[in-house]
C-alpha positions, 0 to 999 in steps of 0.5 A: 500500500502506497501513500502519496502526498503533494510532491514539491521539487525543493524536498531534500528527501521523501518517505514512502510507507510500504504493507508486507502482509506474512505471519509477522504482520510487519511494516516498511518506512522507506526514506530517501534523500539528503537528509535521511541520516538526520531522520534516522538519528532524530528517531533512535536518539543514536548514530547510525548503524553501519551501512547495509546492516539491519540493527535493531533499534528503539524508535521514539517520537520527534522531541520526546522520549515516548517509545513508538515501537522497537524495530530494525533499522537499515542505512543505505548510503547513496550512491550505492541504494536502490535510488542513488540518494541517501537511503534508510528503512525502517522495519517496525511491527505492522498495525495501524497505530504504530505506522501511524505514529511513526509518520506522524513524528516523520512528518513533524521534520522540516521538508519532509513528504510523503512520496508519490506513487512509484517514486522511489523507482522514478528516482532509481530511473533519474539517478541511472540505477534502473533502465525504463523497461526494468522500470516498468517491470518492476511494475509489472512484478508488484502487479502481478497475479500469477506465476507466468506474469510473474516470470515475464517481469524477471525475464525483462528485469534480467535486461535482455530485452534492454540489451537488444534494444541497446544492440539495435540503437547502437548499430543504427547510430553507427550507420548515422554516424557514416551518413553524418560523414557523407554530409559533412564531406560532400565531394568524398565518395564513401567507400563500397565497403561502408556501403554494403555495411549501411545496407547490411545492417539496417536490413538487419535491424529491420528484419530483427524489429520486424520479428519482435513485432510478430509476437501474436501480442503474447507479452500484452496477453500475459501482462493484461490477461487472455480475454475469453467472450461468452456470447449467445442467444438469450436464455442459453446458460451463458451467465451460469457458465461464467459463474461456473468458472468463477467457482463463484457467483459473479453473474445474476441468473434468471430464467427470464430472458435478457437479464444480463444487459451489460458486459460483466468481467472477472479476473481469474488464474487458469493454472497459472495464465491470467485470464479475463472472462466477460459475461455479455448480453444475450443476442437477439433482436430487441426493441429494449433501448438498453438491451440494445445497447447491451447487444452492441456493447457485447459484439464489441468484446467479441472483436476484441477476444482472444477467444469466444465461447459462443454458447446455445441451448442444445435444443435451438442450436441455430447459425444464422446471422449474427451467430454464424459471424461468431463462429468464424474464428477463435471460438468455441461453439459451447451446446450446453442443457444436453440434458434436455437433449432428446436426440442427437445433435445434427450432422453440420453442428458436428462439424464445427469445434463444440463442447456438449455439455450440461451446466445443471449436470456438471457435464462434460464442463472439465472437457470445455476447461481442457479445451480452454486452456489448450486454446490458451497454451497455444496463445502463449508460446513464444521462441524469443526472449524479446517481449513487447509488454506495452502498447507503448514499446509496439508503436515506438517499434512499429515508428522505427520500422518505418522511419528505416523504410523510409530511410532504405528509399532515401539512399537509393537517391543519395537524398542524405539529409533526409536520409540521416533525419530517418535515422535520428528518428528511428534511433530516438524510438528505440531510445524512448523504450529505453529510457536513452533520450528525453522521456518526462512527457510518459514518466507520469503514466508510468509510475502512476501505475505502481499503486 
């Protein structure tokens, strides 16, 4: 839990509360700044301890001698701490009251603040302790639900996707700098064999971010969570199976048509993948302006599902019109109340990739979860330790394809100023995933997002 206050350029040092729940019931206090070593000494009435060394100590109040709490005590000097400032924690026992105290008497220090959220990584990215994708993956770590989000976010924090990335800038800043050459020494023909070094290495470089690109969005999948639609006719059972896959009850279910008018969500974990399944609007004509909207809102998830569980009554399986569009792509056709079911299912129903179950009979639900985690495997393999996690690294890379495009056609026509522009800005996008150039405008959405 992160607490946040006004922030104010001119504070020589901030204080940042963070919750570990575990069988101890024990609370960080994390103080960064230049001012931290008086903050320490204020509060133990005592030197500090010696660097990196958790000493246990007695905590009082600003100014007096109550006792807040006995706890251990951590000085981290800068630069070497996790921000690059100054540094200190203060570990103390868990509840409210004694936090709370605790900040209090914090706060009573001039120039003190509480940090904004995701500060303390900020600073780390300021100070040049962090790149922006360990940045954001330690984000993505504190956020994370389960254990392949969890996997992803060490992988990036390990920095082989910064490496890459650094890897590709470096060799286009390399051919800049030949190009920068040309222009400087206009009349100075450049040899064949830069030539063929210019040409060889923006093929690669292309032919690298173009791969990368061609990820099917695992990253994104893993960071965000598989989207799974349930979509059908009214009546056909599709709140009951959200509920069922919830082993809870998230969705109302009524026997009367049309109940569920808005598109309701959940977040669960199947065996490890993070999923997100929307419960939507029966299909059907309806002169209902809210059913309507409903209906419109529920085609609009379909677009945007990894995969669509189209679910119908085992007794009016019907494909016309809109449900047929349904069954194009990633769905699975889910005929559910087959124990109403009097006969078997028609020939052309076969055909198509379907489940027959019963929810009222928990029937045949275990063979649709296999069927949905496979479909959910096969959507998470990736052969490359390189992963987009954000829409933000996408379009920077999708900008620098195209800026080296565009730079690939230029020096046909020894267009060199132009050419050499493509480059910068081509280098500048793949800096921007990084952090290597200029990068407040998008500072804010990141850090924002750690609480």
């Amino acid at each position: 839990m992160l607490k946040s206050l006004k922030s104010s350029k001119d504070s020589p040092f901030l204080f940042v509360e963070k919750w570990f729940s575990s069988n101890l019931n024990v609370s960080i206090i994390r103080i960064s700044g230049s001012d931290t070593a008086n903050v320490l000494k204020t509060l133990t009435n005592q030197q500090l301890p010696k660097p990196r060394v958790a000493t246990l100590r007695k905590i009082n109040k600003i100014n007096t001698s109550e006792l807040i709490d006995e706890g251990l005590v951590l000085w981290f000097p800068g630069p070497e701490s996790y921000t690059g400032e100054d540094m200190g924690e203060i570990h103390v026992h868990g509840s409210k009251a004694v936090v709370n105290a605790l900040h209090d008497s914090i706060s009573k220090i001039e120039n003190c603040r509480f940090a904004e959220p995701g500060e303390f990584t900020k600073l780390a990215f300021q100070n040049g302790k962090i790149n922006l994708l360990k940045a954001e993956s330690i984000g993505d770590l504190i956020s994370s639900e389960t254990e392949i989000q969890r996997q992803q976010a060490i992988k990036i924090m390990n920095g082989k996707s910064a490496d890459q990335f650094n890897f590709l800038r470096e060799k286009l800043l390399k051919i800049l700098s030949h190009v920068e050459a040309k222009i400087d020494f206009p009349d100075e023909d450049l040899p064949n064999n830069i030539l063929n070094e210019i040409k060889n290495s923006s093929d690669e470089v292309i032919n690298k971010i173009k791969k990368i690109l061609n990820d099917q969005k695992v990253g994104e999948r893993i960071r965000e969570g598989f989207k799974i639609a349930i979509l059908g006719p009214t009546n056909a059972g599709k709140s009951s199976l959200m509920n069922y896959l919830s082993n809870r009850d998230v969705a109302i279910v009524s026997e009367i048509a049309g109940t569920t008018r808005d598109v309701i969500e959940t977040h669960l974990n199947f065996d490890g993948y993070p999923v997100i399944i929307f419960d939507t609007a029966g299909i059907r004509d309806s002169k209902d302006e809210i059913e309507k909207k409903g209906i419109k809102l529920s085609l609009n998830r379909a677009e945007e599902a990894d995969l669509k569980l189209v679910v119908v009554d085992a007794k009016n399986v019907d494909f016309s019109n809109v449900l047929k569009g349904l069954m194009e792509k990633n769905s699975i056709l889910v005929i559910n109340k087959s124990d109403l079911l009097e006969k078997d299912i028609d020939p052309l129903t076969k055909k198509i990739n379907h489940v027959l179950i019963s929810i009222k009979e928990n029937k045949n639900i275990e063979e649709l979860i296999l069927k949905i985690k496979d479909n959910l495997k096969s959507k998470f393999i990736t052969s490359d330790d390189i992963l987009i996690t954000r829409e933000r690294h996408r379009q920077h890379l999708q900008q620098c394809l195209d800026h080296l495009n565009n730079f690939n056609q230029k020096k046909e026509i020894n267009d060199f100023d132009k050419a050499a522009e493509d480059l910068r800005l081509a280098t500048r996008h793949l800096g921007m995933i990084v952090g290597k150039v200029d990068v407040e405008e998008i500072l804010g959405s990141i850090f924002n997002d750690f609480c």
